[in-house]
C-alpha positions as CSV (number, residue, x, y, z in Angstrom):
1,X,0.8,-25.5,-22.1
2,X,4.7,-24.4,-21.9
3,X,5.8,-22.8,-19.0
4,X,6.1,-19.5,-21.3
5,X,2.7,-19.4,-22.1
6,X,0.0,-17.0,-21.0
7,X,-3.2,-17.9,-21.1
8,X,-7.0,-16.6,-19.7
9,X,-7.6,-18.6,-16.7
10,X,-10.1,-20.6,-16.3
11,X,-12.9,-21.6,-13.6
12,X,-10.7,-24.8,-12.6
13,X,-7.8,-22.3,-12.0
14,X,-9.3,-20.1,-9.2
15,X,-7.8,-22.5,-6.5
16,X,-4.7,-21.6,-8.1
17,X,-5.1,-17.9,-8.3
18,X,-5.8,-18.0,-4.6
19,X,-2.8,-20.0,-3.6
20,X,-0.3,-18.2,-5.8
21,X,-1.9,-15.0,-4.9
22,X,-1.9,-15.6,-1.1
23,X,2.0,-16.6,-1.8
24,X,3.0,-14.3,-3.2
25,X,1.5,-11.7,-0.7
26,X,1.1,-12.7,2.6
27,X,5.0,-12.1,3.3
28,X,3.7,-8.4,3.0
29,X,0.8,-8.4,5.8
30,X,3.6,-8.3,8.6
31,X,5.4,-5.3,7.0
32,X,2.4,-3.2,5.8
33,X,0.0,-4.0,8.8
34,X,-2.7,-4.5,6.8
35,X,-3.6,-7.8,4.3
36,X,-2.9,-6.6,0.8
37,X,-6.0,-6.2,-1.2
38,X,-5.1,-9.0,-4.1
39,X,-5.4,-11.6,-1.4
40,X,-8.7,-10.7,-0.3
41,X,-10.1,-10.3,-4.0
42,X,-12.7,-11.7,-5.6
43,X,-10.9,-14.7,-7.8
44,X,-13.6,-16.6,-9.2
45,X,-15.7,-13.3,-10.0
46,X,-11.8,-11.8,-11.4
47,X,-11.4,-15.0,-13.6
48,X,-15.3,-15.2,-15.1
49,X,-15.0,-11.5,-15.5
50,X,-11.7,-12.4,-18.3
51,X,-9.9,-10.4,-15.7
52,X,-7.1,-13.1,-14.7
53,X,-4.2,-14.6,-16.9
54,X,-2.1,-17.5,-15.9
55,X,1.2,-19.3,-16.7
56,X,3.0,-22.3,-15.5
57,X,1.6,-26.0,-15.3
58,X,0.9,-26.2,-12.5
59,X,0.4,-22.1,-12.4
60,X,3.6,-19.9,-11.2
61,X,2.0,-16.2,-12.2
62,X,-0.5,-14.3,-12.8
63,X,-1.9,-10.9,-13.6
64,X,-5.0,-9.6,-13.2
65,X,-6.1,-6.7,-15.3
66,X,-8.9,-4.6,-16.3
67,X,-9.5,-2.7,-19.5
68,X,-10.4,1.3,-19.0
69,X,-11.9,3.7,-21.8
70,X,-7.7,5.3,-21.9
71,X,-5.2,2.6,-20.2
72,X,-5.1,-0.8,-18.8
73,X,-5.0,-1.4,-15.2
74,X,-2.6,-4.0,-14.1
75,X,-4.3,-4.7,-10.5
76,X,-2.6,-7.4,-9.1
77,X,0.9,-9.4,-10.7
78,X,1.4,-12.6,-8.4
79,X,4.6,-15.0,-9.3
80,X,4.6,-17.8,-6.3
81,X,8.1,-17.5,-4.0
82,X,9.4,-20.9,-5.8
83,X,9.5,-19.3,-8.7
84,X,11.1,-16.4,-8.3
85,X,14.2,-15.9,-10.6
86,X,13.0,-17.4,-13.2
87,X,11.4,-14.6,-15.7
88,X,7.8,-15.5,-14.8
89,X,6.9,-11.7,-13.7
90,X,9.1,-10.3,-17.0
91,X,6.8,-12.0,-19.0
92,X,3.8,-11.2,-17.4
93,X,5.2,-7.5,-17.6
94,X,5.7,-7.8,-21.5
95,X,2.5,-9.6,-21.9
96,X,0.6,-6.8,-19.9
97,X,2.4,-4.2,-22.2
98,X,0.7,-6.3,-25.4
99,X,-2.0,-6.6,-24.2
100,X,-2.9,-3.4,-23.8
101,X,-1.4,-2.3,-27.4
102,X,-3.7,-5.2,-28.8
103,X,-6.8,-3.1,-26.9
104,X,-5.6,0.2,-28.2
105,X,-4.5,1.6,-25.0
106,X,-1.8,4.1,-25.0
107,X,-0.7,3.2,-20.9
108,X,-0.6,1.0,-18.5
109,X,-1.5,2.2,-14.8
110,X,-0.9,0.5,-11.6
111,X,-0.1,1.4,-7.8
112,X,1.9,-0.4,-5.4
113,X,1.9,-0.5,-1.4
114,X,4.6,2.3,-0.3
115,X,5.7,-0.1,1.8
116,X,6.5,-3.1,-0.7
117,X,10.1,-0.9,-2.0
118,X,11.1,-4.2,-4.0
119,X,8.3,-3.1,-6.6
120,X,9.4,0.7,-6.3
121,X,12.7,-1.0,-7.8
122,X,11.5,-3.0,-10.5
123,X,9.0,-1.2,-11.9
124,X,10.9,1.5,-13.4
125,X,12.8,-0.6,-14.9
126,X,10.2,-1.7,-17.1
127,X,9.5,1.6,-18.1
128,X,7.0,2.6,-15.2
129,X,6.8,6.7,-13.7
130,X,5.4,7.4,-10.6
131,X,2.6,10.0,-11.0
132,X,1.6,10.4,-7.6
133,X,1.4,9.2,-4.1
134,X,-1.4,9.2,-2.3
135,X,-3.4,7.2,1.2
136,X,-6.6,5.4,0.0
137,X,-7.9,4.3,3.9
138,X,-5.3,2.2,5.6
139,X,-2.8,2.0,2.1
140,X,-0.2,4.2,1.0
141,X,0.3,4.0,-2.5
142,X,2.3,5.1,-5.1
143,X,0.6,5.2,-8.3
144,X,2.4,4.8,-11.5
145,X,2.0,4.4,-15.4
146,X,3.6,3.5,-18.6
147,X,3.0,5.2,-21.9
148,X,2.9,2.8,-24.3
149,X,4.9,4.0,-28.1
C-alpha cells in the first residue's frame, strides 16, 4: 500500500483506528471538558460495518463514514499528530467527496465540537456551510454540509 492510498480497513486495523483516533483526539478532552465521541466509538463494530477507511503503512488517517438515503455522513476524520502537514486529512477530504459521488449522494454532512475552532477553519475551505448550531447533551456542535456538483 502507498502512503496515498485509501483503503476499507480491516479487522487487523482496529488497534490502529483506536490509536490514531485517540491521537488525534484526546488533545481536545481538556479544552471541551468532555471525551469526544470518536474516541469512545465502536472501532471494531465501525470497521466490520465498512464504516472505516484507512491510509498510511503503518496507518496515519482515517475517516469513518456512513451512507444515508440523501448524503454521506463524515463521522469522525482522524490524521495522528506526527503526521500532520503532510496532506493526509486533504486526501481523506477529497476521497470522502468521491465517495459519496460514487454512492449517488448529492452532500456531504458533518458536525464539529464548537469548541475544536481549528476545524471551523478548515472546513470551509473545502467547500463546507454551516447549517446550524445546535447542543446535543454535553456537545455544542456546529453542523455543516457540502453539496456535491
Amino acid at each position: 500500500m502507498t502512503d496515498d492510498e485509501i483503503r476499507p480497513a480491516a479487522t487487523a486495523d482496529v488497534p490502529a483506528v483506536k490509536s490514531v483516533t485517540d491521537a488525534a483526539y484526546r488533545p481536545y478532552i481538556e479544552r471541551i471538558g468532555v471525551v469526544p465521541v470518536p474516541m469512545e466509538a465502536d472501532h471494531a463494530a465501525n470497521v466490520a460495518a465498512g464504516k472505516v477507511f484507512v491510509t498510511g503503512d503503518p496507518v496515519l488517517g482515517l475517516v469513518v463514514i456512513e451512507a444515508h438515503e440523501d448524503h454521506l455522513f463524515l463521522d469522525s476524520i482522524a490524521v495522528h499528530p506526527d503526521a500532520h502537514g503532510r496532506g493526509v486529512g486533504r486526501r481523506l477530504l477529497h476521497f470522502v467527496d468521491a465517495r459519496a459521488r460514487a454512492l449517488g449522494l448529492p452532500e456531504v454532512r458533518l458536525y464539529t465540537n464548537a469548541l475544536m475552532w481549528e476545524n471551523q477553519k478548515i472546513y470551509p475551505g473545502y467547500g463546507y456551510e454551516v447549517v446550524e448550531r445546535r447542543a446535543d447533551g454535553p456537545y455544542d456542535r456546529i453542523h455543516y454540509r457540502k453539496r456535491l456538483s
